[in-house]
N, C-alpha and C positions, 0 to 999 in steps of 0.2 A: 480572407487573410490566408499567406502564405506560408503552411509552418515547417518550414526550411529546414531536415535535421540531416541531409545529404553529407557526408563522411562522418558522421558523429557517431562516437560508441557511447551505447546504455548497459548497464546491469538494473534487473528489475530481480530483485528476491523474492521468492514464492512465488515464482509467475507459471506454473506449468499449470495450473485453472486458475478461474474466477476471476479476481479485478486485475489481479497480477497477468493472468494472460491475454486480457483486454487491453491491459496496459503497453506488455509487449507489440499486438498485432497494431495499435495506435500509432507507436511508436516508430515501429518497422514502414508504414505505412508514409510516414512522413520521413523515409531516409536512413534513418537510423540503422547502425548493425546492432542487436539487440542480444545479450548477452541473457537466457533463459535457465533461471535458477529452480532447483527443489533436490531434496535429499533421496530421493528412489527415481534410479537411475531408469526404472522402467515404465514409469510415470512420467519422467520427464522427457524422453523418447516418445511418448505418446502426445503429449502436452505440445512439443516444437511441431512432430507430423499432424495436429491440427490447427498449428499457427500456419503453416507450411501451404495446407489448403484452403485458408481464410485471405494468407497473404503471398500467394504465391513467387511476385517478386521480393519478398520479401525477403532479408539475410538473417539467420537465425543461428547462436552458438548455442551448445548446454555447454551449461555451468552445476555437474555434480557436486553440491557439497551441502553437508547441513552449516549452514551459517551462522546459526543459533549457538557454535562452539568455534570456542580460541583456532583448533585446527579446521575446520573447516570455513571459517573466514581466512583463513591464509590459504588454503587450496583454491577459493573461488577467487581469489587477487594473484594467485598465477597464474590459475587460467587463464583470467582477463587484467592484465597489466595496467593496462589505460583504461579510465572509462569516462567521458565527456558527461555523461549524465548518471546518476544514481539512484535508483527509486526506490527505498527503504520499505514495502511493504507485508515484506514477512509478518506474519501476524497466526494467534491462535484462537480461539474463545471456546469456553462453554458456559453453561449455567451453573451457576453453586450453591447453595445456603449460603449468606457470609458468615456466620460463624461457623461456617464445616471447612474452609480452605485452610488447609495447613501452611505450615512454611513451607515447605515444600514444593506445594504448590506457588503462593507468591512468588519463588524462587525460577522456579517454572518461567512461571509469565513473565515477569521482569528480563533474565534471560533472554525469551526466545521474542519477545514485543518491542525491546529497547535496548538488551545491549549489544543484541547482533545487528542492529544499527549503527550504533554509537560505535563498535569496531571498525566499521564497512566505511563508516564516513573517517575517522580515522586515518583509514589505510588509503583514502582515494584524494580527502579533501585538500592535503599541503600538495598532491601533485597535479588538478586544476588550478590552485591558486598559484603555481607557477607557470602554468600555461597561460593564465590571466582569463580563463573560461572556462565556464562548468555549472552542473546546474546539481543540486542534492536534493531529492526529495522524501519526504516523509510520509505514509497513510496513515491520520489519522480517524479518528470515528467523533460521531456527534456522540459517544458515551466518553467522550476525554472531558464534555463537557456539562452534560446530562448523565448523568452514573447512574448505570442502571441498577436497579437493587438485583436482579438476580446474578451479576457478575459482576461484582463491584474487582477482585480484583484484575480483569481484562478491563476495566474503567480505566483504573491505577495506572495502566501502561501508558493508555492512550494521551491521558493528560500528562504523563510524565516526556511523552514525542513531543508536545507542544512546546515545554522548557528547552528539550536536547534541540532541539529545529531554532527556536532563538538564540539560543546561547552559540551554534556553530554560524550563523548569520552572520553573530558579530565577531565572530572570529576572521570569516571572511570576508569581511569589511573593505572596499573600495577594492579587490582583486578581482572583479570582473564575474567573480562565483555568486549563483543565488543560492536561497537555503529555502527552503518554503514547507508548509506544512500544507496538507490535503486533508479536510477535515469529510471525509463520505458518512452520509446518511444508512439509514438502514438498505442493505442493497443483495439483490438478486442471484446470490449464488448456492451450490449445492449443498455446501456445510447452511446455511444459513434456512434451506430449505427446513434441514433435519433439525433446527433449532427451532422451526416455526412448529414445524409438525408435535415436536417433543411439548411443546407450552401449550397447541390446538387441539391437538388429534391427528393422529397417524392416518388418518381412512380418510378423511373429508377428501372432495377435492380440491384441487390447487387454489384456484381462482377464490374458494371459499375459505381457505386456510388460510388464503392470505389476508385476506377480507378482516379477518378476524383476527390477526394477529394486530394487522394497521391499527382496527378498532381498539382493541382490550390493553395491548402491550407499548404501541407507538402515537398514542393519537395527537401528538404532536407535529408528526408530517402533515406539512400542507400539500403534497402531494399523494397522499391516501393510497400511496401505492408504494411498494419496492422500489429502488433505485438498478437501473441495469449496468452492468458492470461497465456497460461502454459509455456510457454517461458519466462514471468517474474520470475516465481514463480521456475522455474530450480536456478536463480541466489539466489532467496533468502532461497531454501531449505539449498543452500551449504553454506552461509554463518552464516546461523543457525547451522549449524553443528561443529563440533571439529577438522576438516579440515579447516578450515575459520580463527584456532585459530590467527594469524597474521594480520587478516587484519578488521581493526579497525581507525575512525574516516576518514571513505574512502566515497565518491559519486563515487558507482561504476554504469555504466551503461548497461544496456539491453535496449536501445533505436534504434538499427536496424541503428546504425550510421548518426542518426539522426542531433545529435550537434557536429557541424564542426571545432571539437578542439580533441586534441588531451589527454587536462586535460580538468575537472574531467574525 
């Protein structure tokens, strides 16, 4: 298959690592000019010059703003005006007690997991649906539908993207816009390392940490292994794309057969 995204602009939020910048160099890879978000400007300058090297032809914007706030979701929609495609995956986690997260905290998450989303799409989706093309998407996790007890409210979010993703779908109804939800499995990046190590052990090595994490904390992967971040980013090139055009208001999942259902 040919995943055609030649003149098309994306925003991906939070893409200067991990799935988000997997998702970029994917993206870029198939055409796309790729609009690279994160709130440290010096981070994100590092983040593009290793997209840079990965995808040499590749076109690469920063997009300075924390988007998780009123003003800096209008700063990253001036920078980038237009944008053919949107990929909603700003995201946070850690572990909590659930009776230790304050409001505060919920507050937090909610904020910076859904409503700098929900802004983002907002600010872009009535100006695809007047182009009559466009594609929105969402990263969700197999904890939107599996909640984990040690983070239940990073859970909260994620099931609450799967509502906001249906409900903008049908908003863009016959306008040529899809809305799609990404549901990713437990997957391979360096915050997630430090989340591994924090529940295993700091010292072990990697291959053993993880062993044990699969084991104790996920053994519902049927693939007994992490997910790689390019592995997410396969599903969400293609749904970006003009091959995808049918599927819409969908939690399609790349979770390693994680969640033990057969829907979403």
């Amino acid at each position: 298959m040919k995943l055609d995204l030649e003149g098309r602009i994306a925003l991906v939020t939070g893409s200067s690592q991990g799935i988000g910048a997997a998702i970029a160099a994917g993206l870029a890879r198939a055409g796309a000019m790729v609009g690279v978000n994160g709130r440290d400007a010096e981070r994100l300058d590092k983040g593009i010059e290793q997209l840079r090297a990965e995808v040499p032809d590749g076109r690469f914007v920063a997009i300075a703003a924390d988007v998780a706030t009123e003003e800096g979701a209008v700063r990253a929609v001036d920078a980038l005006p237009t944008a053919d495609i949107l990929v909603n995956n700003l995201g946070v986690f850690e572990p909590r007690p659930a009776l230790e997260i304050t409001d505060d905290e919920w507050r937090r998450y909610f904020e910076i997991n859904v409503l700098a989303a929900v802004r983002l799409t907002r600010a872009y989706l009535p100006r695809m649906m007047a182009r009559s093309w466009g594609r929105v998407l969402y990263i969700a996790s197999d904890s939107a539908v599996v909640i984990p007890p040690e983070m239940i409210h990073y859970g909260m979010t994620k099931t609450a993207l799967l509502a906001v993703s249906r409900g903008f779908a049908k908003e863009a109804a016959g306008s040529g816009v899809t809305v799609n939800c990404v549901i990713a499995g437990p997957t391979h990046t360096e915050g997630v390392e430090e989340f591994v190590r924090e529940l295993v052990g700091a010292d072990l090595p990697w291959d053993e940490a993880q062993g044990l994490f699969m084991r104790d904390h996920r053994p519902q992967s049927l693939l007994r292994r992490l997910i790689e971040p390019e592995e997410i980013a396969h599903l969400v090139v293609y749904l970006s794309s003009p091959l995808a055009s049918a599927t819409t208001g969908g939690a399609l999942r790349a979770d390693g057969g994680y969640v033990d259902s057969v829907l979403p």
